[in-house]
Every structure is written in structure tokens, then in C-alpha cells.
N, C-alpha and C positions, 0 to 999 in steps of 0.2 A: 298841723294836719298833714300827715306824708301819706301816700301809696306808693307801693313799687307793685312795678307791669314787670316778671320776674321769669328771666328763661327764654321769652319768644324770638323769633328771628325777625329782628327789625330791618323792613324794608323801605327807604326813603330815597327815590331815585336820584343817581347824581350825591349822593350825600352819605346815604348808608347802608350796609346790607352783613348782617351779622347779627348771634346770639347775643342777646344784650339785656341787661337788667334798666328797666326806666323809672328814676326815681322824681315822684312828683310832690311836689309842697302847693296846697290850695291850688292855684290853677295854672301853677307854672311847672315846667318840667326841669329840674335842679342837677341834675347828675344823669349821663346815658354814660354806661361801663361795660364793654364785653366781658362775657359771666366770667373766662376764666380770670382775669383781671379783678374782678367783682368785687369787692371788701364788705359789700350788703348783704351776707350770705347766710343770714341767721336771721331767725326773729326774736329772737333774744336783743340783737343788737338794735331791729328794729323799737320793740318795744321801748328801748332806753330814748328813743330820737320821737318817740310819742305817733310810733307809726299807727295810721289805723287802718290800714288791708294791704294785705299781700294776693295780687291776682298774677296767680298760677297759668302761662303764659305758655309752656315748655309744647312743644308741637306745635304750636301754631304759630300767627303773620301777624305782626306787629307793624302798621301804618302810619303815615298820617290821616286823619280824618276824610274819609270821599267826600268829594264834593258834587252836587249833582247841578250842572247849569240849568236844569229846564225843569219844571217843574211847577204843575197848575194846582195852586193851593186851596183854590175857588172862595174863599173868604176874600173879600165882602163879596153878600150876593148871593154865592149859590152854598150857603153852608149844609145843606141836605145831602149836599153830594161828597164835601169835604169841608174842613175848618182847618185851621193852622193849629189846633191841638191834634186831630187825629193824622193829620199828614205829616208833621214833623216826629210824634212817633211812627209812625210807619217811618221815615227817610233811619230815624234812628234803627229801628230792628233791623233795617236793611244795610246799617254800617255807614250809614252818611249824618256826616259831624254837620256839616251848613249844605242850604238848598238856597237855590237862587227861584222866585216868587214872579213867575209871569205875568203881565199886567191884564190879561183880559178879564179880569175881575166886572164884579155891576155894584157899581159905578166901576170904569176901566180907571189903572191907575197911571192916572195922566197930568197929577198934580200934585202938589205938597203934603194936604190934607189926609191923602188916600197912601200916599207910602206913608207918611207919620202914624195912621190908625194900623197899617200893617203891623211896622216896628214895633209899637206899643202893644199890640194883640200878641206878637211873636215874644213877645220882654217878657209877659203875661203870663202866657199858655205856650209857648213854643215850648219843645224838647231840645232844638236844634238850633244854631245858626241861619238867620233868615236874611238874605241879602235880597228887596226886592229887585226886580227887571219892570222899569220905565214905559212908557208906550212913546213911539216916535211921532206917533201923531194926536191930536188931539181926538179922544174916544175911538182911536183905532181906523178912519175914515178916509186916512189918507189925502188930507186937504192942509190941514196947517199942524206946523210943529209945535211940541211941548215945549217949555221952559224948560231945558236941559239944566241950566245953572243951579236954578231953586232948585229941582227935582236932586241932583245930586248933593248941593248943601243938605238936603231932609235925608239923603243915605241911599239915593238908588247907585247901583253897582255898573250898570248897563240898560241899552234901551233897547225895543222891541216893537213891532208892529203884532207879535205872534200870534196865529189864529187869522192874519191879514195879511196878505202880502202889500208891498207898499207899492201901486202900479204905479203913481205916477215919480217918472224917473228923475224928474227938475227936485221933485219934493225929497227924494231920496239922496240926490247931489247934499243937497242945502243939508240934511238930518246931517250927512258923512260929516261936512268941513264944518258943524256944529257942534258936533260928537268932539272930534279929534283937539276942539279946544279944552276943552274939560276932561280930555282923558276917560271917556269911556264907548267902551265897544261896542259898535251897531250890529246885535243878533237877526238875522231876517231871515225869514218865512219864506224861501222862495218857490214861488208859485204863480205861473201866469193863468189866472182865474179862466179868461174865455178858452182855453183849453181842459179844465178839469170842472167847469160850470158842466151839474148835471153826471157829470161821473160816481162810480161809489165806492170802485175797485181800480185795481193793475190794469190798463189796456191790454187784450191779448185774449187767446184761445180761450183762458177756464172764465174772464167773462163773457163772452161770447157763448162759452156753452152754457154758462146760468143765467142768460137773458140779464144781464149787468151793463151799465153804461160804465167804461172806462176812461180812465185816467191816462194819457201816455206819458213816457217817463219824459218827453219835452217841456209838458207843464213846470217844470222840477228846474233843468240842466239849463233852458232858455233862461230864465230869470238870475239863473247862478252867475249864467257866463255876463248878465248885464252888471250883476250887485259889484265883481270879480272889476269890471272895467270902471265901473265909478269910484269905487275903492282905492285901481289904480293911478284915478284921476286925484285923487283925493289927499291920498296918500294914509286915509283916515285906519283903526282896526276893525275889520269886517270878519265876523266869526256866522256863518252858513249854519242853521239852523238846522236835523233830522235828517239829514243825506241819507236820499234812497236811493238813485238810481247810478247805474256803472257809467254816464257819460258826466254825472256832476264831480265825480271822484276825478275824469279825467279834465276834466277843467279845472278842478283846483290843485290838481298836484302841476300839472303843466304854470301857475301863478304862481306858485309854492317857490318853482325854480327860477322863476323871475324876479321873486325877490316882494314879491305883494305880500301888503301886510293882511292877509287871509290867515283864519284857523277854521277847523272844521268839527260839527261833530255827528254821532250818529247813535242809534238807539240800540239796544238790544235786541227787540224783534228784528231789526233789517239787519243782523249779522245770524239771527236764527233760524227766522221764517221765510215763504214763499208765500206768492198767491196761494197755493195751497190749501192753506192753512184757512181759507173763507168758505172752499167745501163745504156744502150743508148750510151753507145762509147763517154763519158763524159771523152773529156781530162781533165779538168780544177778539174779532179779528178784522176789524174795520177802523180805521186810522185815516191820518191823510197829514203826510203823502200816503199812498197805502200800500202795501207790503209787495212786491216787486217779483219777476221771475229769478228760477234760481242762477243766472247768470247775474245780476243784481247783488242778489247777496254774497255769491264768490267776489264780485268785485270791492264790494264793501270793505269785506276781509282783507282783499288785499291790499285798498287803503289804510286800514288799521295796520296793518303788518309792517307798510313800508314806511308810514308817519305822515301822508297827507290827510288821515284824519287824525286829528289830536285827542276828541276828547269822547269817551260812554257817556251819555244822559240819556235819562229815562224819559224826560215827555212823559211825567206822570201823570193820569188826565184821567180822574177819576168822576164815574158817573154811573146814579140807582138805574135802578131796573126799568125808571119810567123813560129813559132815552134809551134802553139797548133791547131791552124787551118788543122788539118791534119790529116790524117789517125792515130788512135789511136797507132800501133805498132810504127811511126814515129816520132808521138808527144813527146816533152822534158817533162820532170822531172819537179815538180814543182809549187807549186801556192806561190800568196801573200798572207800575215800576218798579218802585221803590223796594218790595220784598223779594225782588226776585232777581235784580241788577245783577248783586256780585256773583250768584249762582251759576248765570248766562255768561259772565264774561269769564267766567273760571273753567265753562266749557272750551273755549278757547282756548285756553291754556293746553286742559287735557288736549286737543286736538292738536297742538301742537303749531297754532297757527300767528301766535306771539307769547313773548316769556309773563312770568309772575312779576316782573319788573315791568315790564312794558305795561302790564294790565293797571298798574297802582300809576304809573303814569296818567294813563287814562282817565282816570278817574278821582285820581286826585292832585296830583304832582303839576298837570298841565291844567287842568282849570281852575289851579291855583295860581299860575303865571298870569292865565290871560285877564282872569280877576284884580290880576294886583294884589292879590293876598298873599302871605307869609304864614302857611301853616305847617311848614317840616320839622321835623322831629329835632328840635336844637337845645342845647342850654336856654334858659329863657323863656323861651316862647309859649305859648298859652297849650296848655297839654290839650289838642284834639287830637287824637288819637282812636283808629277803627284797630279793634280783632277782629280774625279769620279763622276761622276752622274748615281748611281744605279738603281734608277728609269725612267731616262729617256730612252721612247721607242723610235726605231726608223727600217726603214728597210732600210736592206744593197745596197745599186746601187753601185755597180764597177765602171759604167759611171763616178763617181763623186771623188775618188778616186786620192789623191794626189800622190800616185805612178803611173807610166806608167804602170805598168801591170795592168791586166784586170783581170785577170787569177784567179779566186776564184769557190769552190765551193759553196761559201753560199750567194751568191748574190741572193737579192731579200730577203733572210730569217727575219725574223721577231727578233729582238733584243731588249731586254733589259737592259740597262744600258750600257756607255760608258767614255770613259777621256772628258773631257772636257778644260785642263788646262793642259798643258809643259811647267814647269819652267826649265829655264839652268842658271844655275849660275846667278840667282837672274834675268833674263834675261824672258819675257814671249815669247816662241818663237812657241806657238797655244793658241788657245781660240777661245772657243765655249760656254761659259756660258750661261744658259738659267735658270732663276729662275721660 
């Protein structure tokens, strides 16, 4: 069984960036050839090698697989709002090969049991690669640690408190120099609660004019600059969890230069939006941390631009009507992602505020390092592989939308370029090709 990905410009940071024919056998990729070099140039010839598709590639981005670190699957537990069949196609339509499975699941996954039922559901019904994310404490509570050993013997990737900041700081030492035995990353949530207890927005003027209890961006930067200094005590890898605000960007690029083993990542909204964008008692613009002034987001940007933030994730965090439909202080935390990632970050691009290199970085190439995965475009290696269609316009309807949430701010907005193509292990599991 061969396919050739036939014509596109393969882009794999560090590795590769050229017209190139990719020829794949079952779920290995066999031959990458720039075209003019190409000897695969017929389907005549295919046919005799028992090819079975030729995907027509020529204009568009040929990747590795996105990877998305964050991402709320809500199986087990809240499958009304999401399951690991409709979210792993959504990560698929949106160009993401594997998603990383946040533990705040009901029951949290904080044990063997609960990432095995993940795996097995994602083996199942997944579209995608599912790498769960651990919980650092037991049921998220901040009091005692999980079995890191077992949990990673069963396949978790990294651990998390997410949805919970970890206050206490002795508890968070012990997770680090825990972690760093077993070789995986401590994601955290930072957030000093008795500063955003009771908040629902951005501290600042537009709450204040809509009667809003705020958030200030200290809740955020204070817990950064402590995770930043246990870390460095530690020595452990500490990756900062949806950076919102411009003084967390300058604490971690200021670590960055010392040599601390920090990465960083950040979301879409907080390189798009403002407070702003909650005008009107717009839950479907209520997150947390929560969307920031525009001096915030220029700074964002210019983390991404200059590499103190590493990595796009969505913090896809999907939820029905019965949590957003509601008074804005009552309303959950939270939008979906997953459809809309590569279109935001390719905004970026057009603005001119990092290259199409940089972006694939982003979102694949670097949370492919911090994971310890191996998914670049090589002889060998298991073909995940996203398409891109840069040019194609399109506008966002949520209505349509392979996850069950709704829950976006950018619906309806106006987009250019999008994935067109999810390859899983030589496997095509979306398509959308339009030449």
C-alpha cells in the first residue's frame, strides 16, 4: 500500500523546507525527493509499485503532524460536552496529528486505571494520537502526589495540576525533583487563587465599567516567577501553562537567558484578543486566565517572535450551552480551539509578526522536542503528516464544527487559510482538499 503527498512545499524546521514528493508505504514514510529530482513522476509508474492515491499537494504546506499540548478531552465524565471521538476529530479537521489529554477529567486522571481507559477509548474511537497529561496531585487538591512511575509506565507523557494551580510550594518542590526522575515535564497552571478568587475578567477599566470583579495580571506572573525559581532549584523541566500576561513573558524570557530549564506556551486568543472582546456579557469570551489588555497581547507577540514562547496550544475546553448560556459571573472558563488554531496563527504570519517556519515550529516541531517525540518528516518515521491550504478563504460557523462545543469567540470571523489534510500513521483520518 503506497501513497505519494505529491508537489507540496515541505516544511520541517531545522530539517526541511522544499518542493518535494512524499512517498509513504502503510505507515512509514519511504522516500522524501525534491520534485525536480523526482523519479515518482507518473502514475503509470505508481500503479506498477501498487500505489493506491496520489494526493495532489502542488500550492500548498506540507508538515509534520501539529501537535497540540493542551487540550480538555472531558472523557471520562463530562462526555455531553466532549468524548475523545468528537474531539480528536475536531484536533484532526484542524491539522493536529496527536493531542495531549488533560487530566481534569471525573474521576481526575491521577492513576493507572484512568490513563489506561483514556488509551484504550483513544485505540477505540480516537482520530488522533492521544498522549494523556497526569495530574500532579492526587484528584487535583494539592495535598499529595501521584505515582508518577506507574502513571508513566501506563503512557502518560507529562503531569499537571491544570484547572488548579498547585499552592502549596513544598508540594510543588517534591512534584519537580519527582518529575525530573522519570523524565517528564511539569505543565502548571499558574495562578495565585486568593488574587483571582471571585474575579471573571482582566482587571482594569472595561471591568470596572461592566460592573466585573477582575483578575490582575499578578495572579498570573507571581506564581510564574515562584514555579521559574523551584524549577531553578530543581533543576527539573517546567513548561508554564496559557501565558497571558506581558510581565510572565518577562520573567520567563529573563530564565530563558540563565539557562533554566523553562518552555512556554500560549493560546490563540491571547495573541488575538483583548478584554474587549467580553463587551456585551460575551461568555464565549470568558477563559481564565482571561483575555488581557492590548498591551498584553502585543507583548505575547513579541514573546512568540523572539522564542521565549515556544509553543501554540489551544486549551481546547469545550462546554454546552448549560454552562455558557448564563449569566456572565456563572459562566465556565473556556472556548474551543481546535478548528480554528492554524487559521489564528497564520494570521500571524500575514501580519508579518513571525515566518511559516517559525509558526510550524510552534506548533509542531517544539512540542514535539519538549514531549520527547520524534515526529519530523524523515525516512522511516511513522508518516504524520498535516496539509495546509494558506490561501484558502473561508468563514468560521461553530454550527458546523466537529466538536460539540460551540463555545468560540471567532465565529463567523473571516479566515484565511486552513489544514486541509490529517495524516496518522500513514492513515488519512480528515480531508478536505480543494484545488
Amino acid at each position: 500500500m503506497l501513497t505519494l503527498i505529491k508537489g507540496g512545499r515541505v516544511i520541517d524546521p531545522g530539517n526541511l523546507d522544499g518542493v518535494m514528493d512524499i512517498l509513504i508505504k502503510n505507515d512509514r514514510i519511504i522516500d522524501i525527493t525534491p520534485l525536480e529530482k523526482s523519479e515518482i513522476n507518473s502514475s503509470e509508474l505508481l500503479k506498477k509499485q501498487n500505489a493506491i492515491r496520489i494526493i495532489d499537494a502542488f500550492g500548498k504546506i506540507v508538515v509534520p503532524g501539529l501537535i497540540d499540548m493542551h487540550v480538555h478531552l472531558r472523557e471520562p465524565g463530562q462526555e455531553y460536552k466532549e468524548t475523545i471521538e468528537t474531539g480528536t476529530l475536531a484536533a484532526a479537521a484542524g491539522g493536529f496529528t496527536s493531542v495531549c489529554a488533560m487530566p481534569n477529567t471525573i474521576p481526575v486522571n491521577d492513576n493507572r486505571q484512568i490513563t489506561e481507559y483514556i488509551l484504550n477509548r483513544a485505540r477505540n474511537t480516537g482520530k488522533v494520537n492521544v498522549y494523556p497529561v497526569a495530574a500532579i496531585s492526587i484528584g487535583l487538591k494539592g495535598n499529595r502526589l501521584c505515582e508518577y512511575g506507574d502513571l508513566k509506565d501506563a503512557g502518560v507523557i507529562a503531569i499537571s495540576d491544570d484547572g488548579n494551580p498547585v499552592l502549596n510550594s513544598r508540594l510543588m518542590r517534591r512534584a519537580m525533583e519527582y518529575a525530573k526522575g522519570f523524565g517528564l515535564p511539569v505543565i502548571s497552571h499558574c495562578e495565585i487563587s486568593e488574587l483571582s478568587s471571585g474575579g471573571s475578567m482582566n482587571e482594569g477599566v472595561v471591568a470596572t465599567r461592566m460592573g466585573l470583579a477582575g483578575i490582575p495580571n499578578e495572579a498570573e506572573s507571581i506564581m510564574v516567577a515562584r514555579d521559574i525559581a523551584l524549577c531553578e532549584l530543581t533543576g527539573a523541566h517546567l513548561h508554564i501553562a496559557h501565558v497571558s500576561t506581558s510581565q510572565s513573558v518577562s520573567t520567563i524570557r529573563d530564565a530563558k537567558k540563565r539557562g533554566v530549564s523553562v518552555t512556554a506556551e500560549t493560546a490563540p486568543h491571547y495573541f488575538t484578543l483583548t478584554e474587549d472582546a467580553v463587551c456585551g456579557y460575551n461568555t464565549n469570551a470568558k477563559m481564565n486566565p482571561p483575555l488581557r489588555s492590548a498591551a498584553d497581547r502585543d507583548a505575547i507577540r513579541e514573546g512568540l517572535a523572539d522564542g521565549t514562547i515556544d509553543v501554540i496550544a489551544t486549551d481546547h475546553a469545550p462546554h454546552s450551552s448549560l454552562e455558557k448560556d448564563v449569566e456572565f459571573d456563572m459562566a465556565a472558563n473556556g472556548i474551543v480551539g481546535l478548528e480554528t488554531s492554524v487559521s489564528l496563527g497564520l494570521k500571524l504570519v500575514e501580519e508579518r509578526i513571525i515566518s511559516l517556519t517559525v509558526l510550524i515550529e510552534k506548533m509542531s516541531s517544539n512540542p514535539a522536542r519538549i514531549l520527547h517525540l520524534d515526529k519530523s518528516i524523515k525516512k522511516g518515521n511513522v508518516a504524520d503528516i498535516t496539509i495546509i491550504d494558506t490561501n484558502l478563504s473561508y468563514t468560521v460557523d461553530s454550527n458546523s464544527f466537529f466538536s460539540l462545543g460551540r463555545n468560540t469567540p471567532f465565529n463567523e470571523w473571516e479566515m484565511k487559510g486552513r489544514a486541509c489534510l490529517a495524516m496518522v500513521g500513514g492513515k488519512i483520518v480528515f480531508e478536505n482538499m480543494i484545488s
